[in-house]
C-alpha positions as CSV (number, residue, x, y, z in Angstrom):
1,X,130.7,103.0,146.9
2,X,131.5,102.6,150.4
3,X,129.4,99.2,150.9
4,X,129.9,97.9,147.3
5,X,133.8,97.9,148.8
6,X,132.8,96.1,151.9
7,X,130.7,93.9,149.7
8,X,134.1,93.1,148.2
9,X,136.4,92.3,150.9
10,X,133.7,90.5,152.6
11,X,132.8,88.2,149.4
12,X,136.9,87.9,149.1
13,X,137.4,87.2,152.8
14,X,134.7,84.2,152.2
15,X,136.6,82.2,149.7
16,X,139.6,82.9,150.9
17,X,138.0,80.5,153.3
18,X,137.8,77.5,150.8
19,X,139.6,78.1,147.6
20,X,142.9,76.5,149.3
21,X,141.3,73.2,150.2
22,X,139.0,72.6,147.5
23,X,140.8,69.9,146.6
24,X,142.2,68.3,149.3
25,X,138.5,68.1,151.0
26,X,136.9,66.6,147.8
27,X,139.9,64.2,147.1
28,X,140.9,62.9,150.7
29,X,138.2,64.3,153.3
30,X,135.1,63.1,151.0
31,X,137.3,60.4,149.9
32,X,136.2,61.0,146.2
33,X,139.3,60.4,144.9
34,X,141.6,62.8,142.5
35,X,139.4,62.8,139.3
36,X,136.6,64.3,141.3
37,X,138.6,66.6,142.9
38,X,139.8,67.9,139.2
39,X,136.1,67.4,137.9
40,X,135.2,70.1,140.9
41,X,138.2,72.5,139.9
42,X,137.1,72.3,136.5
43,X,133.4,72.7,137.2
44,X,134.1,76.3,138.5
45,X,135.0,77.5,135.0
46,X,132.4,75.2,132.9
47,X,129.6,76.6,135.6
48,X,131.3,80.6,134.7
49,X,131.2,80.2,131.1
50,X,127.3,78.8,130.9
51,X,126.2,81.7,133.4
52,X,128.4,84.8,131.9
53,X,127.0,85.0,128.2
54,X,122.8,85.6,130.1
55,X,124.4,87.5,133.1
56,X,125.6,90.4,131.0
57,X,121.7,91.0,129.3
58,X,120.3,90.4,133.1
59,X,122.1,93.3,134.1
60,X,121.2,95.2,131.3
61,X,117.7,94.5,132.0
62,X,117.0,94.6,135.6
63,X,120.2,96.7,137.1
64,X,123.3,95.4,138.6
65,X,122.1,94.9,142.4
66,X,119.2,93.0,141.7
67,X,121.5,90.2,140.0
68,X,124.3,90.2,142.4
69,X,121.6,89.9,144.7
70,X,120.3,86.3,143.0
71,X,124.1,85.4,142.7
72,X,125.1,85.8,146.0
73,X,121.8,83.9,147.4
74,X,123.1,80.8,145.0
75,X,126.8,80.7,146.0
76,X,125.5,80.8,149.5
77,X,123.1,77.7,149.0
78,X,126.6,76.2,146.6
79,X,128.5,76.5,149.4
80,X,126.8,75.7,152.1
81,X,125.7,72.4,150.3
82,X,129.4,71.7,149.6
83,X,130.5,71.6,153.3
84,X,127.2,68.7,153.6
85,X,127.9,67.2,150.4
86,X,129.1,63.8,150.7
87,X,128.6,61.9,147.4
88,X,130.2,62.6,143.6
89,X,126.7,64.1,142.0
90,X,126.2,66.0,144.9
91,X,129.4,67.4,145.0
92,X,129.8,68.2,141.6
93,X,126.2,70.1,141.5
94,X,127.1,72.1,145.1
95,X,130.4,73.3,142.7
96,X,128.2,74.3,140.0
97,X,126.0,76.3,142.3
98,X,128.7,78.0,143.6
99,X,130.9,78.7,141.1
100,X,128.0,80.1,138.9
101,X,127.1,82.3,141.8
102,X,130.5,83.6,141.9
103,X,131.1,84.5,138.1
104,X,127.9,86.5,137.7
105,X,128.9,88.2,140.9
106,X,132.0,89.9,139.3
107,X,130.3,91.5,136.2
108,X,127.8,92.8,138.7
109,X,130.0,94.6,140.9
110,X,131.9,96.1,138.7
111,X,129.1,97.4,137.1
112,X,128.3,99.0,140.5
113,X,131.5,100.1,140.7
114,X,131.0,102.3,137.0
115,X,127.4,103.2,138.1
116,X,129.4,105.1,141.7
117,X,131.9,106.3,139.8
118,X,133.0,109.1,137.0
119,X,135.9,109.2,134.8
120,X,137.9,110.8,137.0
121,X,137.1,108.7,140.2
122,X,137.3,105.1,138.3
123,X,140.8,104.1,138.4
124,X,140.7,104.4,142.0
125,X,137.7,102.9,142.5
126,X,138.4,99.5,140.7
127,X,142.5,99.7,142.3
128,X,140.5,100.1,145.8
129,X,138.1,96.8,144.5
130,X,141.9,94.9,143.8
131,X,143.9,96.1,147.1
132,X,140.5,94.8,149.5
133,X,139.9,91.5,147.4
134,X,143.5,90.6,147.6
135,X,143.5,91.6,151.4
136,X,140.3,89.5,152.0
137,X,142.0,86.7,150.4
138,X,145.0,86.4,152.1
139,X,143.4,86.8,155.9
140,X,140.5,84.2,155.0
141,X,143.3,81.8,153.4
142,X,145.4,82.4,156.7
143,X,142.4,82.2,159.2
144,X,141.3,79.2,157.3
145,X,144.2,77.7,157.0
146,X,144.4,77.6,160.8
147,X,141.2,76.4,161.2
148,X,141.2,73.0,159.1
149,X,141.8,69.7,160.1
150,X,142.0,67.3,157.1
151,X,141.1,64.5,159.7
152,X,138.0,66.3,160.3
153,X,134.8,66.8,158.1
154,X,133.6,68.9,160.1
155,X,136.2,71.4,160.1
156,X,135.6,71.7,156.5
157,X,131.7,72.0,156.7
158,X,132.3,75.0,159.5
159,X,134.8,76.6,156.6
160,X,131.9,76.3,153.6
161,X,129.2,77.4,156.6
162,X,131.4,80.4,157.5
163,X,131.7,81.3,153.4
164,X,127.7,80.9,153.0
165,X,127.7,83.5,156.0
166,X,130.1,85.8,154.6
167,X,127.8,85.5,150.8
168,X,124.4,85.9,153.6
169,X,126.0,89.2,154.9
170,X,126.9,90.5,152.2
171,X,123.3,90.2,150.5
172,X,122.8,92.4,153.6
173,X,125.0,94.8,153.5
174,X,124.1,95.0,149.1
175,X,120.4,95.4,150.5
176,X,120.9,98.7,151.6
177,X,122.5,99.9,148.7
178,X,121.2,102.7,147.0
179,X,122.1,103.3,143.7
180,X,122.6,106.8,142.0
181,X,119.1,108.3,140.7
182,X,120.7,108.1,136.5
183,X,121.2,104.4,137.4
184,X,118.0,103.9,138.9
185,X,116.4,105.8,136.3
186,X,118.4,103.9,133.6
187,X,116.8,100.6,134.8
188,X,113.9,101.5,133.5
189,X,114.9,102.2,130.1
190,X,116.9,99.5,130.2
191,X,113.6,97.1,130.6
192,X,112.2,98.9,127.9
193,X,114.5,98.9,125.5
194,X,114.8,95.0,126.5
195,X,111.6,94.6,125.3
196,X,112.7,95.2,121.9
197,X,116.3,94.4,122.0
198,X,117.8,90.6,122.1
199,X,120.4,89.1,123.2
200,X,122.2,89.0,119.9
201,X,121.9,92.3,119.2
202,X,123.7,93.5,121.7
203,X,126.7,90.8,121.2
204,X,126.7,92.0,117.5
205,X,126.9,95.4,118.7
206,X,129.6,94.3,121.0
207,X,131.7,92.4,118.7
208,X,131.3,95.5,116.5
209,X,133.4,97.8,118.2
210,X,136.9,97.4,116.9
211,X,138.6,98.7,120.6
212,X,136.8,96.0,122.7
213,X,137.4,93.3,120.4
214,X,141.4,94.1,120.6
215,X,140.9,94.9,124.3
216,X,139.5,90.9,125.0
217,X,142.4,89.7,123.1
218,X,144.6,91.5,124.4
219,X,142.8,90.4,128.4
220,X,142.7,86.9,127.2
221,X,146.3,86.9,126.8
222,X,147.2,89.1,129.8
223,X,144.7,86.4,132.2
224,X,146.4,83.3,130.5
225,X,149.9,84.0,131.0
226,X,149.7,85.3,134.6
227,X,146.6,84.0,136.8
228,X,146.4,80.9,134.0
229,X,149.7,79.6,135.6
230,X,149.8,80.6,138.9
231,X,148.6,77.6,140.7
232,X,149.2,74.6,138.0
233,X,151.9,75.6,135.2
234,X,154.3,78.0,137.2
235,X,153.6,76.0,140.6
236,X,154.7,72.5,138.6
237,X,157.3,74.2,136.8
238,X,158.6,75.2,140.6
239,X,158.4,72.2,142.0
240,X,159.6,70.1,138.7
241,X,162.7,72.5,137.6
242,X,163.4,74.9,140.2
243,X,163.0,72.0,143.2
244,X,161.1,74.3,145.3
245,X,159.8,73.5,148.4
246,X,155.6,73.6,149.0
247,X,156.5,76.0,152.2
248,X,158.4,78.4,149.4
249,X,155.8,78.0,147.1
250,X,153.6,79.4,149.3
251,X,156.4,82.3,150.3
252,X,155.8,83.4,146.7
253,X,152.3,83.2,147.0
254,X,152.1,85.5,149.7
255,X,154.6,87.5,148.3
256,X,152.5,88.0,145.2
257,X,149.8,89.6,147.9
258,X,152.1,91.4,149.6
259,X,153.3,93.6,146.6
260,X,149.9,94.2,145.5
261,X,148.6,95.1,149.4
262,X,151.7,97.2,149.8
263,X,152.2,98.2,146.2
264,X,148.4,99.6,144.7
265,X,148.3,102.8,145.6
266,X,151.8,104.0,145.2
267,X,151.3,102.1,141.9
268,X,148.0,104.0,141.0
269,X,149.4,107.5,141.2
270,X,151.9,106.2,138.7
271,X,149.1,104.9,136.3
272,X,146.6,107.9,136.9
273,X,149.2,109.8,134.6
274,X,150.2,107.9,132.0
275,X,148.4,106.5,128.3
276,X,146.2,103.3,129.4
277,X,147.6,100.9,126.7
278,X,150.8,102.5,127.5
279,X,151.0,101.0,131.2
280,X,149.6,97.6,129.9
281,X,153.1,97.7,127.2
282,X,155.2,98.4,130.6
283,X,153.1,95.2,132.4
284,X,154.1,93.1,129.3
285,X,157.6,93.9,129.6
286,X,158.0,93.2,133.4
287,X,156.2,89.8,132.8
288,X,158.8,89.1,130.4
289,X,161.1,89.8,133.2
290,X,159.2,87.8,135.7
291,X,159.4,84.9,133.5
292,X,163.4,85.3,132.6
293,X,163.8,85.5,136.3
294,X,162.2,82.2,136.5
295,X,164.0,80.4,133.9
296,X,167.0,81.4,135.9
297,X,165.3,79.9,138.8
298,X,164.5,76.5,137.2
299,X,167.1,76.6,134.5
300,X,170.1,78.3,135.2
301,X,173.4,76.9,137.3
302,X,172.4,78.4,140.8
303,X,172.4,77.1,144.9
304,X,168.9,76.3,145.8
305,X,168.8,79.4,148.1
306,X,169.1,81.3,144.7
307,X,166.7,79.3,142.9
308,X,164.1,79.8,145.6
309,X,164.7,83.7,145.9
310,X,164.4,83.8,141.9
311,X,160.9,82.1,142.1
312,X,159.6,84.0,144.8
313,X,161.1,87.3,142.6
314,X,158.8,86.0,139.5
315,X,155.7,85.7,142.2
316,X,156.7,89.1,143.5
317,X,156.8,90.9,139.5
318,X,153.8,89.4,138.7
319,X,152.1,91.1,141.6
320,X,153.8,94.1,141.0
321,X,151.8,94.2,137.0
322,X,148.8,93.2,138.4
323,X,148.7,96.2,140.5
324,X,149.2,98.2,137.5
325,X,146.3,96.5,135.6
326,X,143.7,96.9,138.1
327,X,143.0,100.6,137.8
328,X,143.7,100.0,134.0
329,X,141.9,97.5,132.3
330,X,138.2,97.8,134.1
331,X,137.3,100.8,133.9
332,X,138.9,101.0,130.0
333,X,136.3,97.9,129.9
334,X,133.7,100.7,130.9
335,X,134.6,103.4,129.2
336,X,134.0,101.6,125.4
337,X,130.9,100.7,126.6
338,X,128.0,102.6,124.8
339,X,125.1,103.6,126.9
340,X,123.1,101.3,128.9
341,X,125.5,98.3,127.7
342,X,128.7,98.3,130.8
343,X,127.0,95.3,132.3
344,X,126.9,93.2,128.7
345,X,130.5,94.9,128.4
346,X,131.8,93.9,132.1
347,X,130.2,90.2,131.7
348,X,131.8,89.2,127.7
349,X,135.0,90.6,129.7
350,X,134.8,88.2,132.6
351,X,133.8,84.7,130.1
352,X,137.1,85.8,127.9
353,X,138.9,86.0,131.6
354,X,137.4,82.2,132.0
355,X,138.2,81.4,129.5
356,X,141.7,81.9,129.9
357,X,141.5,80.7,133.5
358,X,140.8,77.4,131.8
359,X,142.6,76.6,129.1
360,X,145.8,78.8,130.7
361,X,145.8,75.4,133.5
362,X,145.3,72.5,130.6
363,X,148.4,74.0,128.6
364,X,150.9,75.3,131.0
365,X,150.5,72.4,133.2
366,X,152.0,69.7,131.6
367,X,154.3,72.3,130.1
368,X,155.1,73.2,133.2
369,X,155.8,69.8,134.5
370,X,157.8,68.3,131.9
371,X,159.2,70.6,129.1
372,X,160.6,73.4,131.2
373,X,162.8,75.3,128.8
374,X,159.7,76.1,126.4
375,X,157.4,76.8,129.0
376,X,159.9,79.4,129.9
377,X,160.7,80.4,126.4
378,X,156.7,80.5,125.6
379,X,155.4,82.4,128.2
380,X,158.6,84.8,128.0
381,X,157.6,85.7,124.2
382,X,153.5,85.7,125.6
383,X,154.7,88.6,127.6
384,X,156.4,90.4,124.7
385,X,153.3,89.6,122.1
386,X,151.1,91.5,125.2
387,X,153.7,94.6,124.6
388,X,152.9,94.8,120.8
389,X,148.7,94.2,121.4
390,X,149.1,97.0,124.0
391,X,150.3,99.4,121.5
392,X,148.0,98.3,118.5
393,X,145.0,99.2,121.0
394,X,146.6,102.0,121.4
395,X,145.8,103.1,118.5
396,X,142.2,102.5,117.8
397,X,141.7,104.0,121.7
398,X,140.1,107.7,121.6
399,X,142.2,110.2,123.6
400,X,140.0,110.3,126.1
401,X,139.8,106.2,126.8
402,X,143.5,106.1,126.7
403,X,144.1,108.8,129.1
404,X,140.9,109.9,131.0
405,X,142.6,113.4,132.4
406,X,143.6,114.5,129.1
407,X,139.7,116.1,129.0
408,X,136.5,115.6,130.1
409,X,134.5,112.9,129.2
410,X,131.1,111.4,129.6
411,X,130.2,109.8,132.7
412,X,130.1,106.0,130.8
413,X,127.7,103.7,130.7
414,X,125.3,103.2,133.2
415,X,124.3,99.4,134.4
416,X,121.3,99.5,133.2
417,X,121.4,103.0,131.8
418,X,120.1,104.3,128.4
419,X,120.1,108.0,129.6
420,X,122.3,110.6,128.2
421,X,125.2,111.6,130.6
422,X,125.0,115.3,132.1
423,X,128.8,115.7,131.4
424,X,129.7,117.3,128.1
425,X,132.2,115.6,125.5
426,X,135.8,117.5,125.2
């Protein structure tokens, strides 16, 4: 558990590196112009929602590690070829590269994560995975930031080279991983059974179980009205209605890290205790604050001082929910998974994140931009629809998925595991 966390921070740190500048070295430093630099951005999530649907039976199949393994070796060669990359084609296919690598890296990991961990351990485990990502981030943005020069390529190519060595060492550090024997031994089965499962199976299966179904409904919504806006939507709506400042936008930025850095853990011994769908209901309502805060900020009669301390607030109460959902929604992710199916379950969990990631941007942009009283007023009642699907899962959640210390459970879900669990049912 120890090095999957490293593995973490480290893959964070990395594109902390490059995530920044993406588009400011494709559009001016390449000199590829602004379409290209969107084509790029967009690429990420086109590349993540090919890759996700055959990354979730690959882990199934062969384990967790050994496909993180392949994923990290591709968003190395991605990245690196995107610091060389001069030309639109090769440009666009270095993005693909690496932003496949990267999606099939998160259902992998956290499938590590369930594999390491029990029921009572998980929370923490998957709020320890948020607080070190988040951390990595924010020092590689900083260090980064510090060490590019948009009037030099090359300052750019020594970023995506430093990110391709951060992926390199971490395909280290994974190497000596060594997984629990159940999961090892679950492999195995897994291959087996693979040989007489398919692919559609298991996504009937999965689109079977009533709880998951409302649980990706409920995540799409949750991913497309916070991370969805945070960099296009909310950050035009700033700028457009508000009048804030880039230097203030990037205040709230960082102060969206900063409550989650400082925040997780005091947060998580507040979760540990309560009903799983109930603390999603409490993030709901807090968005809806977040977002009345900011129509104050953009809409409301108030000094520019104010407005920018309102939009930094909203930044701030997003982070704050976000710290709640890490030890919630993951390891509830694993915990309706049936045997030997957490990596199928982790991977349809991280395409309905994408594809709220992409059409979250294409919506609340020009929302954002332009009509700034109903992007307010949407988002606001977004937050309160998230309240009422919290409670409705609520109820098709066992007692045990809701709230994991209300008895003991089985140890869920192996990676690749089709063995029964040694713990007994309540």
């Amino acid at each position: 558990m120890r090095r999957i966390h490293v593995g973490n921070a480290l893959g964070a740190f990395g594109l902390g590196f490059t995530v920044p500048y993406l588009y400011v070295y494709v559009a001016q430093v390449r000199d590829l112009g602004a379409t290209t630099a969107g084509l790029v951005l967009a690429i990420f999530a086109v590349a993540a929602l090919v890759v996700l649907p055959f990354a979730g039976r690959a882990i199934v199949r062969r384990g967790p590690l050994p496909v993180l393994l392949a994923a990290l070796v591709m968003a190395a060669v991605g990245s690196m070829s995107l610091g060389l990359a001069a030309g639109a084609t090769s440009v666009l296919l270095s993005a693909a590269a690496l932003g496949a690598g990267q999606a099939v890296m998160q259902p992998a990991l956290a499938t590590m994560i369930v594999d390491c961990s029990g029921a009572e351990t998980r929370s923490r485990a998957f709020a320890t995975q948020f607080f070190l990502q988040n951390l990595g981030l924010g020092v590689g943005g900083l260090i980064g930031g510090h060490l590019v020069d948009p009037s030099r390529a090359g300052s750019f190519t020594l970023l995506f080279s430093i990110q391709a060595a951060m992926f390199l060492l971490l395909v280290a550090v994974m190497a000596t991983v060594r997984m629990p024997r159940a999961a090892k031994g679950a492999e195995v089965s897994a291959g087996a059974a693979g040989a007489t499962g398919s692919a559609r199976e298991g996504w009937k299966q999965l689109l079977g179980n009533r709880a998951m179904v409302q649980l990706s409904v409920l995540g799409f919504a949750l991913f497309f009205a916070c991370y969805g806006q945070f960099e296009s939507g909310l950050s035009a709506y700033g700028v457009e209605a508000a009048g804030i400042s880039t230097s203030a936008l990037g205040t709230a930025l960082a102060a969206n890290t900063a409550v989650i850095v400082v925040a997780q853990f005091v947060v998580l011994r507040f979760v540990e205790r309560r009903r799983r769908s109930r603390v999603i209901a409490a993030v709901g309502l807090i968005w809806a604050v977040a977002w009345g805060v900011a129509g104050v900020a953009g809409l409301g009669q108030v000094s520019q001082t104010m407005a920018t301390a309102a939009f930094v607030s909203t930044y701030a109460l997003f982070g704050l929910g976000e710290a709640m959902l890490s030890p919630t929604v993951a390891p509830l992710v694993a915990d309706l998974a049936p045997e030997g199916m957490a990596g199928q379950y982790n991977s349809a969990f991280a395409l309905v994140k994408q594809l709220a990631l992409a059409v979250g941007p294409a919506v609340g942009g020009p929302m954002g931009a332009s009509w700034h009283a109903a992007y307010v007023v949407v988002f606001l009642l977004f937050s309160l629809g998230i309240v009422g699907l919290a409670v409705r899962l609520g109820r098709v959640l066992t007692g045990v998925q809701d709230l994991p210390g209300s008895g003991k459970s089985r140890v869920v879900a192996r990676g690749g595991a089709g063995v029964e669990s040694a713990v007994a049912r309540a």
